[in-house]
MDTraj code that builds the backbone (N, CA, C; nanometers):
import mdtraj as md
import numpy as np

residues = "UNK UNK UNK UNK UNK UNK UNK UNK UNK UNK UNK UNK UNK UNK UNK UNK UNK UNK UNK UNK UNK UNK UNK UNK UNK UNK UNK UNK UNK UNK UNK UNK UNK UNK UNK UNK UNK UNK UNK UNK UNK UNK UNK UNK UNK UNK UNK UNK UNK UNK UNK UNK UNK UNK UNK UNK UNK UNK UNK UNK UNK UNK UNK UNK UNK UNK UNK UNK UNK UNK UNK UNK UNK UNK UNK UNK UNK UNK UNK UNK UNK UNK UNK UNK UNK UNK UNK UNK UNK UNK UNK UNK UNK UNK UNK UNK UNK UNK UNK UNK UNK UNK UNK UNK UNK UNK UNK UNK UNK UNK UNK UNK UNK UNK UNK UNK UNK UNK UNK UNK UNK UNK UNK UNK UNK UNK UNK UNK UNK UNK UNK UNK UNK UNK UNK UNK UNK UNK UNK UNK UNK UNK UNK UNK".split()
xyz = np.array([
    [9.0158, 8.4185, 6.4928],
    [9.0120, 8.5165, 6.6000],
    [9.0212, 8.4421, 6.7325],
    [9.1369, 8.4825, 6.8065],
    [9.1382, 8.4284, 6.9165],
    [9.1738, 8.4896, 7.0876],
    [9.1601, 8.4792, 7.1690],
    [9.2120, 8.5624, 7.3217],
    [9.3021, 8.5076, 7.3054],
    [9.3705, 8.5251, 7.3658],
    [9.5402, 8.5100, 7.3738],
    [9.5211, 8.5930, 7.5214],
    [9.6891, 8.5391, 7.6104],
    [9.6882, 8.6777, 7.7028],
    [9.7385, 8.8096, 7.6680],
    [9.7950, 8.7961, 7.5557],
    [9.8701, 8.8985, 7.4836],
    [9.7393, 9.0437, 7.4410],
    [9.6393, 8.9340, 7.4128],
    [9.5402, 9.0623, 7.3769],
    [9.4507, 9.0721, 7.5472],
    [9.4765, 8.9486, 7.6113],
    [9.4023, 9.0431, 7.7541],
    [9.5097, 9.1621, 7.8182],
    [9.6304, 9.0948, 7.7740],
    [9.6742, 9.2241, 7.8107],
    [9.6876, 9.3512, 7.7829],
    [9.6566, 9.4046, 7.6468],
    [9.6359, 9.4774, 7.5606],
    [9.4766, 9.5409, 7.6266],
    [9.3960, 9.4736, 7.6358],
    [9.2398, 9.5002, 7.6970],
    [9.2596, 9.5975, 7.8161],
    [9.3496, 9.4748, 7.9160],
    [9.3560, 9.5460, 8.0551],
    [9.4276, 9.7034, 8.0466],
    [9.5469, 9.7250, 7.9280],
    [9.6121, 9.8060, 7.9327],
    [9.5696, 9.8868, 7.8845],
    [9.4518, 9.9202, 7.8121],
    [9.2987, 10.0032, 7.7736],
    [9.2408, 10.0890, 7.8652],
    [9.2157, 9.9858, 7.9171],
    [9.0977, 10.0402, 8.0636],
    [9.1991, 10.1116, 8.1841],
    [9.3248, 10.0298, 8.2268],
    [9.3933, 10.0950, 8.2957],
    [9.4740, 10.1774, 8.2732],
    [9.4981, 10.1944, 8.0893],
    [9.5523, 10.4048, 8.0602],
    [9.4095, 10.4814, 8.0535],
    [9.3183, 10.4533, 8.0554],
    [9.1920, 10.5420, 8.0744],
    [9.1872, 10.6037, 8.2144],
    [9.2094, 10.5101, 8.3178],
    [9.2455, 10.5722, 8.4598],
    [9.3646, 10.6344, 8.4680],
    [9.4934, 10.5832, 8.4319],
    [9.5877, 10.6894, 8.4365],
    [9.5467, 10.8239, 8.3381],
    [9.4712, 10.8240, 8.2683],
    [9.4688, 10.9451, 8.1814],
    [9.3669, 11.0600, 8.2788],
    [9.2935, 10.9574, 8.3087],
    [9.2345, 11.0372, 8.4664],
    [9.2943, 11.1086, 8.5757],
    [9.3976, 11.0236, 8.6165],
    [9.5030, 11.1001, 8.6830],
    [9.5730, 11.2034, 8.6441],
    [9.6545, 11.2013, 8.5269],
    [9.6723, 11.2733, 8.4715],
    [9.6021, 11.4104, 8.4359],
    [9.5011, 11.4355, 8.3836],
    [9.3894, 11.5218, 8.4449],
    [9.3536, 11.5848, 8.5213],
    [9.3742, 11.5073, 8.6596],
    [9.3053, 11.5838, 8.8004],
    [9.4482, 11.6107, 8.8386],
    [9.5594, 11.5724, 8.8335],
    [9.6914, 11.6630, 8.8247],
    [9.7074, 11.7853, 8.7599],
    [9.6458, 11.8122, 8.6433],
    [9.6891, 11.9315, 8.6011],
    [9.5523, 11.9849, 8.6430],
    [9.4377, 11.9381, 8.6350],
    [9.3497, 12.0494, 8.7341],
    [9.3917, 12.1221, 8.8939],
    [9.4471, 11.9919, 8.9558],
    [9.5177, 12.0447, 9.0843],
    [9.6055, 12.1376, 9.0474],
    [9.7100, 12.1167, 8.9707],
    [9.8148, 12.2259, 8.9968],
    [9.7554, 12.4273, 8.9046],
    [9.6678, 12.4082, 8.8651],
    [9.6155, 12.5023, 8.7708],
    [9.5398, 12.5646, 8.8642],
    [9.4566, 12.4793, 8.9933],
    [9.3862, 12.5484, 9.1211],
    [9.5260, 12.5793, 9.2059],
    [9.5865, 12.5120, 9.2208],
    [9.7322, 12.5752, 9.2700],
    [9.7913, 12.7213, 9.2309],
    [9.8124, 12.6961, 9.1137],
    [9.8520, 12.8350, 9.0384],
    [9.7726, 12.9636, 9.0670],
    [9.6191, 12.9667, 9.0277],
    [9.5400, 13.0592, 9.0412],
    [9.4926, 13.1055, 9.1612],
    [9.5373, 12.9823, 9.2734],
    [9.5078, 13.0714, 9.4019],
    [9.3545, 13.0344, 9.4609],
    [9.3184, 12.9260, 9.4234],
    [9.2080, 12.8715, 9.4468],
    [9.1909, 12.7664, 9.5278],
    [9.3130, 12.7382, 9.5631],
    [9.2991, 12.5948, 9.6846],
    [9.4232, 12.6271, 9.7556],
    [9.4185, 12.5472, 9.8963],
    [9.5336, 12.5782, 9.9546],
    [9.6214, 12.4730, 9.9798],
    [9.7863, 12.4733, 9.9816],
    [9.8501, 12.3880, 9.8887],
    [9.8875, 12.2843, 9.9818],
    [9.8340, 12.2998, 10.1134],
    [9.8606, 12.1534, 10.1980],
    [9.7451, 12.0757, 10.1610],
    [9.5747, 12.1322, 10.1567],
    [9.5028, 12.0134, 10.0805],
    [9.4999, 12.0024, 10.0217],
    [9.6069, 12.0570, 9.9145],
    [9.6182, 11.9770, 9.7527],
    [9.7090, 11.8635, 9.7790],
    [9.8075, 11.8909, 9.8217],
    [9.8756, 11.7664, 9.8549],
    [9.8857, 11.6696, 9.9156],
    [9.7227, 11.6641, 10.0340],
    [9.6950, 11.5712, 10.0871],
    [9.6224, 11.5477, 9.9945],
    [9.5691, 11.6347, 9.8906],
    [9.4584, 11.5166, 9.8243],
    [9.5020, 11.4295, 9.7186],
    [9.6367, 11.4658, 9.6184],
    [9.7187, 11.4250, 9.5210],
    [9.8703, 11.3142, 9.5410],
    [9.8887, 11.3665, 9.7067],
    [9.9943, 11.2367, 9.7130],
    [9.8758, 11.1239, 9.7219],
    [9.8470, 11.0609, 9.7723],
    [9.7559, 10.9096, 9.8112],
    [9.7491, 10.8504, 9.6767],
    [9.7470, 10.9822, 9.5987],
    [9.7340, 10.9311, 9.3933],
    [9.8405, 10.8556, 9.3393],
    [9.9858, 10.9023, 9.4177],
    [10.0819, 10.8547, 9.3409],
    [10.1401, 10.6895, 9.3211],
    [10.1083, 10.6483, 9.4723],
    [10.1330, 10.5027, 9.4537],
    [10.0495, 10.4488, 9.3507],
    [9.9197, 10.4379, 9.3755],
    [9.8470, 10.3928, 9.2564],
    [9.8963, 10.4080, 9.1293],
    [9.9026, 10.5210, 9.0235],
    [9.9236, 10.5874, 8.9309],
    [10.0642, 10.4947, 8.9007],
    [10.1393, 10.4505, 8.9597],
    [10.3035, 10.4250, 8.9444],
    [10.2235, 10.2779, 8.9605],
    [10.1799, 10.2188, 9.0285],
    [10.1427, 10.0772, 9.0762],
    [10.0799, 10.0057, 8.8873],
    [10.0112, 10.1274, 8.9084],
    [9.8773, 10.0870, 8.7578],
    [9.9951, 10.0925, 8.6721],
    [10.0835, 10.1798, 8.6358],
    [10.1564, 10.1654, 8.5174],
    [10.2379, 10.0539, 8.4905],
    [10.2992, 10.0069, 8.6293],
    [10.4329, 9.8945, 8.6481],
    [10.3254, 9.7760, 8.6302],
    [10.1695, 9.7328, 8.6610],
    [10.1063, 9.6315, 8.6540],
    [10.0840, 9.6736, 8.4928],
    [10.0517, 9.7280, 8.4255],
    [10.0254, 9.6779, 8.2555],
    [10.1342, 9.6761, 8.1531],
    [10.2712, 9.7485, 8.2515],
    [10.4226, 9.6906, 8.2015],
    [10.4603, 9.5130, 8.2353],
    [10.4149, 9.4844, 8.3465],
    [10.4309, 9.3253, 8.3810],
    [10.3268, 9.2630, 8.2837],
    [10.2236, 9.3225, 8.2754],
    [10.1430, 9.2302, 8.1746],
    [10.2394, 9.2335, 8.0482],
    [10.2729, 9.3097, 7.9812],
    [10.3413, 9.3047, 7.8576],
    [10.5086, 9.2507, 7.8878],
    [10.5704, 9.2515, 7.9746],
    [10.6776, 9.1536, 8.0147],
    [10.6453, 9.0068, 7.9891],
    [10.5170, 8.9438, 8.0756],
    [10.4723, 8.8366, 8.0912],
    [10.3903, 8.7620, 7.9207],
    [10.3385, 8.8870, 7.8428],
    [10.2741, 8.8381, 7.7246],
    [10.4064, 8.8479, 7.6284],
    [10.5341, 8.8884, 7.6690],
    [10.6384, 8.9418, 7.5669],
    [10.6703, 8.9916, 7.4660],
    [10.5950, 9.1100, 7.4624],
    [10.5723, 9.2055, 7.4450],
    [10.6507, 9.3278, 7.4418],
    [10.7393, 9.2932, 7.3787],
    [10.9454, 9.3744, 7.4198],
    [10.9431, 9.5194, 7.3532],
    [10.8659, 9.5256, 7.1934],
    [10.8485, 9.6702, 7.1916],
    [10.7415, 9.7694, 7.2822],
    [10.6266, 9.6911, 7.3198],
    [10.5766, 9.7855, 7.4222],
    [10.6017, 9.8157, 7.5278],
    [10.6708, 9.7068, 7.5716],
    [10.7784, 9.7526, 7.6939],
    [10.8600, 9.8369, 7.6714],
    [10.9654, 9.8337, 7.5920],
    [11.0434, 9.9579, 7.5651],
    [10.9908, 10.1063, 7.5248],
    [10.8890, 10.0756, 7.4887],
    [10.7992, 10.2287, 7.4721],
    [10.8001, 10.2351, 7.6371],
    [10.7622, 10.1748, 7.6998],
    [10.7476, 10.2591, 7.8249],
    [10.8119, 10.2752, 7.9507],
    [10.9370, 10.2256, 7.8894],
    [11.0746, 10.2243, 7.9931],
    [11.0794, 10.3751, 8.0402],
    [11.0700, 10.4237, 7.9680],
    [11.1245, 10.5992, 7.9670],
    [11.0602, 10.6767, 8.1209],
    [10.9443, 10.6340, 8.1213],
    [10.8424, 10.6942, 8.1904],
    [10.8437, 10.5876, 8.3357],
    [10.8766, 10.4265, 8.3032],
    [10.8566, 10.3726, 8.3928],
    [11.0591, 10.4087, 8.5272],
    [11.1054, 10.4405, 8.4225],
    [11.2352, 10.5304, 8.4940],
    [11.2558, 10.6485, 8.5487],
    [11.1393, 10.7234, 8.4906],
    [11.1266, 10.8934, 8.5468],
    [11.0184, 10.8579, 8.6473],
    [10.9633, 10.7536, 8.6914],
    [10.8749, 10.7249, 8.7707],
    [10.9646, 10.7045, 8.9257],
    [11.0331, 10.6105, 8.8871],
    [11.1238, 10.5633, 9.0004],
    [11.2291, 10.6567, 9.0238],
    [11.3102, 10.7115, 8.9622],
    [11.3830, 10.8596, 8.9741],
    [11.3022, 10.9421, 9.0449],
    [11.1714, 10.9614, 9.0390],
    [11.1280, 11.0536, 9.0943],
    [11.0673, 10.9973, 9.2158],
    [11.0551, 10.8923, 9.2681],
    [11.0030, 10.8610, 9.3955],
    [11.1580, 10.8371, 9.4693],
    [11.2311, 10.7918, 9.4263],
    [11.3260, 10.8107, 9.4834],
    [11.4083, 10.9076, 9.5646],
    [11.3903, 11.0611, 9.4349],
    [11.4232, 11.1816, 9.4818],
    [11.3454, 11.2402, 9.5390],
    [11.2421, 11.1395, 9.6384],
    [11.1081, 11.2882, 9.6825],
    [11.1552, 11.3367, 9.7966],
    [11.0782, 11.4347, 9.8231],
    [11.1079, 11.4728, 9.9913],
    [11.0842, 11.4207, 10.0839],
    [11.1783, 11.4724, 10.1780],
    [11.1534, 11.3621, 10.3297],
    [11.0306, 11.4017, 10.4012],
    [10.9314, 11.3008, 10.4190],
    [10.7728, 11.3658, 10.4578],
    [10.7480, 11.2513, 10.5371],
    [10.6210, 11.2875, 10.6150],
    [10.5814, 11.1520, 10.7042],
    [10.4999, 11.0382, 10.6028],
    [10.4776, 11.0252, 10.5182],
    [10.3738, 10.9704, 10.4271],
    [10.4627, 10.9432, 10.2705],
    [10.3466, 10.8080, 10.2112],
    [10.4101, 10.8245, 10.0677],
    [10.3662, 10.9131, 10.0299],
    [10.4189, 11.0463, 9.9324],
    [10.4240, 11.0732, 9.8501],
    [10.5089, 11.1735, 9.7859],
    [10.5095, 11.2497, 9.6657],
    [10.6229, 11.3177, 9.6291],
    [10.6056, 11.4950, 9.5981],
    [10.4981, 11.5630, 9.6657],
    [10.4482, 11.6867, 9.6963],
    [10.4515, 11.6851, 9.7765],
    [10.5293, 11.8161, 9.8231],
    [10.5952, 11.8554, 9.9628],
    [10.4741, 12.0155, 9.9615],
    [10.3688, 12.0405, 10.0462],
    [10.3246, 12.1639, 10.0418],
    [10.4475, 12.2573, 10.0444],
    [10.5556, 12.2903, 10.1115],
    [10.5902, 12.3853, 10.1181],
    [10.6717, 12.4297, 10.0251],
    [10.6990, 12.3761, 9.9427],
    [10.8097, 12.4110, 9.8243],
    [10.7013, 12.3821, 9.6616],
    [10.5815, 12.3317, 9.6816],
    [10.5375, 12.3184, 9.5385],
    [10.4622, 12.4437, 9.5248],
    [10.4567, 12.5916, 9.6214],
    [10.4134, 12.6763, 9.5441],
    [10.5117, 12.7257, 9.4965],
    [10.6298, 12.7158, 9.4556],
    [10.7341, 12.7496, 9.4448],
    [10.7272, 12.7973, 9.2470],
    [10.6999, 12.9215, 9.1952],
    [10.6671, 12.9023, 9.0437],
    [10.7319, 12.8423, 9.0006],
    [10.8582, 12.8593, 8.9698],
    [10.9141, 12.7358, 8.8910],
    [10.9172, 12.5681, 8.9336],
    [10.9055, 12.5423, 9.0345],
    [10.8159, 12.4101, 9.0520],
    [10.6836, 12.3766, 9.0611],
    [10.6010, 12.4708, 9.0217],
    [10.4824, 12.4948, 9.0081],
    [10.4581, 12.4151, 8.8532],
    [10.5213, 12.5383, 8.7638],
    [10.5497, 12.5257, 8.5915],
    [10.6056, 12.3472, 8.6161],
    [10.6913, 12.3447, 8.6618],
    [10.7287, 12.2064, 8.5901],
    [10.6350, 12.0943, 8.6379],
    [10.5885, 12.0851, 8.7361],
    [10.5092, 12.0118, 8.7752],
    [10.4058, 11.9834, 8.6731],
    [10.3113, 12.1297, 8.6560],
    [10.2173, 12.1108, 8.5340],
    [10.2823, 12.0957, 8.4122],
    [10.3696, 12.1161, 8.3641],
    [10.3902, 12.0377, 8.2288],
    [10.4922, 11.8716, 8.2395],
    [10.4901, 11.8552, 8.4174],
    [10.4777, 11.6929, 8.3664],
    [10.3653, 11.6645, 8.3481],
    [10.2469, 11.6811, 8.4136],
    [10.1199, 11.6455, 8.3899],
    [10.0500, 11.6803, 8.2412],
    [10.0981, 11.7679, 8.1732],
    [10.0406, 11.7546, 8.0143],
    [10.1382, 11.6566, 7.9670],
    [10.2570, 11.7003, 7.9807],
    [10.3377, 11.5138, 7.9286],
    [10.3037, 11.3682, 7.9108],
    [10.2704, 11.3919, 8.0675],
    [10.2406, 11.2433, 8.0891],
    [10.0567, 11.2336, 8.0029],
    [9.9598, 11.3158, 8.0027],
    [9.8689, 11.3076, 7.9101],
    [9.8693, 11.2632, 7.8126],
    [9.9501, 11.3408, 7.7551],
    [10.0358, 11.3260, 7.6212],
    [10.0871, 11.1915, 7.5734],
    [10.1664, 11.1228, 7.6751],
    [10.1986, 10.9791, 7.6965],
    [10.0774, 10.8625, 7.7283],
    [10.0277, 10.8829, 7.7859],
    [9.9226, 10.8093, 7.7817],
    [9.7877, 10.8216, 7.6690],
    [9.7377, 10.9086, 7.6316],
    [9.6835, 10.9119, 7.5618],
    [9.7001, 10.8284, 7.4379],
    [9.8551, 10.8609, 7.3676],
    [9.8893, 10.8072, 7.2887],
    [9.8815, 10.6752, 7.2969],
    [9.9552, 10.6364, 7.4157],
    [9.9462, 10.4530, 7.4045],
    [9.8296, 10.4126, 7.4623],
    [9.7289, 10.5202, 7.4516],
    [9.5854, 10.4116, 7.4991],
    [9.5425, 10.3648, 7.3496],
    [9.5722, 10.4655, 7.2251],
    [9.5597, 10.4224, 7.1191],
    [9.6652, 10.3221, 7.0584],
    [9.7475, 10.3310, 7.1249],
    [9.8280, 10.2531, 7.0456],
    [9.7993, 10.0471, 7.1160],
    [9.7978, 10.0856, 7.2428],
    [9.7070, 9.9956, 7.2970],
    [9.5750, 9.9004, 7.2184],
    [9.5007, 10.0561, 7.1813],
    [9.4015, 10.0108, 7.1204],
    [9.3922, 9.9518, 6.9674],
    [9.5294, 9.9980, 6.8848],
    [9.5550, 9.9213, 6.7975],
    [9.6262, 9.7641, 6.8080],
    [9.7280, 9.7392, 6.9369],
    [9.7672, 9.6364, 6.9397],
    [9.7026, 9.5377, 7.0006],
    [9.5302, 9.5491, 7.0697],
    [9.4299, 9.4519, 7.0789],
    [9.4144, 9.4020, 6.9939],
    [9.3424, 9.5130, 6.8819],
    [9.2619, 9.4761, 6.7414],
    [9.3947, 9.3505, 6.6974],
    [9.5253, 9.4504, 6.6167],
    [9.5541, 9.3438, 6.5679],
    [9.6530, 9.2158, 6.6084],
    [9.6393, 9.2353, 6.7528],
    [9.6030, 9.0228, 6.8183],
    [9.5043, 9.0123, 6.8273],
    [9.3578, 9.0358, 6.8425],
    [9.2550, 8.9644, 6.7828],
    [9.2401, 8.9082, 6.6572],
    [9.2817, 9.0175, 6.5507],
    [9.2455, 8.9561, 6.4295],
    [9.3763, 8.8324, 6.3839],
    [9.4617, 8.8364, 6.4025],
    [9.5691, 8.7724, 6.3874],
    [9.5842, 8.6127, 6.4170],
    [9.5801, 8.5339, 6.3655],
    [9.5856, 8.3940, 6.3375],
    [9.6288, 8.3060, 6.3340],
])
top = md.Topology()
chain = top.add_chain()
for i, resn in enumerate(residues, 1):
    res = top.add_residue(resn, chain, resSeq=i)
    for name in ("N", "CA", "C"):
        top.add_atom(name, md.element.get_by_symbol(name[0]), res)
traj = md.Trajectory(xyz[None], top)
């Protein structure tokens, strides 16, 4: 049984899909207080853009860890997402600030809907590879 960086990276990439899964979360809580009419949609979006750099930052740092430990199928698991990431900051709106919620067009229902089911997606995505994460610690720990 040994550390390797391969399994710190595996560790780090644990703890930091537990926070993205967090995010993930308070995204679809935001947009669900959105929907129902319970918050109003310029301080949702001051409170949810400031999220996005992070959220994109955290994902591209436990993709470099697995670049750097080489790590080529877990990287390719998360090309998909690390491309709809950058596609989508790319295509955001023109605003004074980072981020990619524009109040005036995200009460918009059908950008409402899609919004929240990126946010069960991306749940969905992370969740999974926190386990899968959590299997590819174990077996580089046990591994010899």
């Amino acid at each position: 049984m040994s550390f390797t960086f391969v399994a710190f990276a595996y560790l780090a990439a644990l703890i930091l899909t537990a926070l993205l899964i967090f995010f993930a979360i308070w995204h679809i809580i935001a947009f669900d207080e959105l929907k129902n009419d319970h918050k109003n949609p310029i301080e949702q979006c001051k409170s949810l853009n400031p999220l996005i750099i992070p959220e994109y930052a955290t994902h591209a740092f436990i993709n470099l860890l697995f670049l750097f430990g080489g790590q080529w199928f877990t990287l390719f698991l998360n090309m998909p997402l690390i491309a709809f990431h950058i596609n989508k900051f790319r295509n955001r709106p023109v605003m004074s600030g980072f981020g990619i919620y524009d109040p005036t067009s995200i009460m918009n229902a059908q950008t409402l809907n899609s919004l929240q089911r990126e946010g069960w997606i991306k749940l969905g995505f992370y969740v999974i590879t926190f386990f899968y994460y959590l299997y590819g610690m174990i077996a580089e720990l046990i591994r010899d």
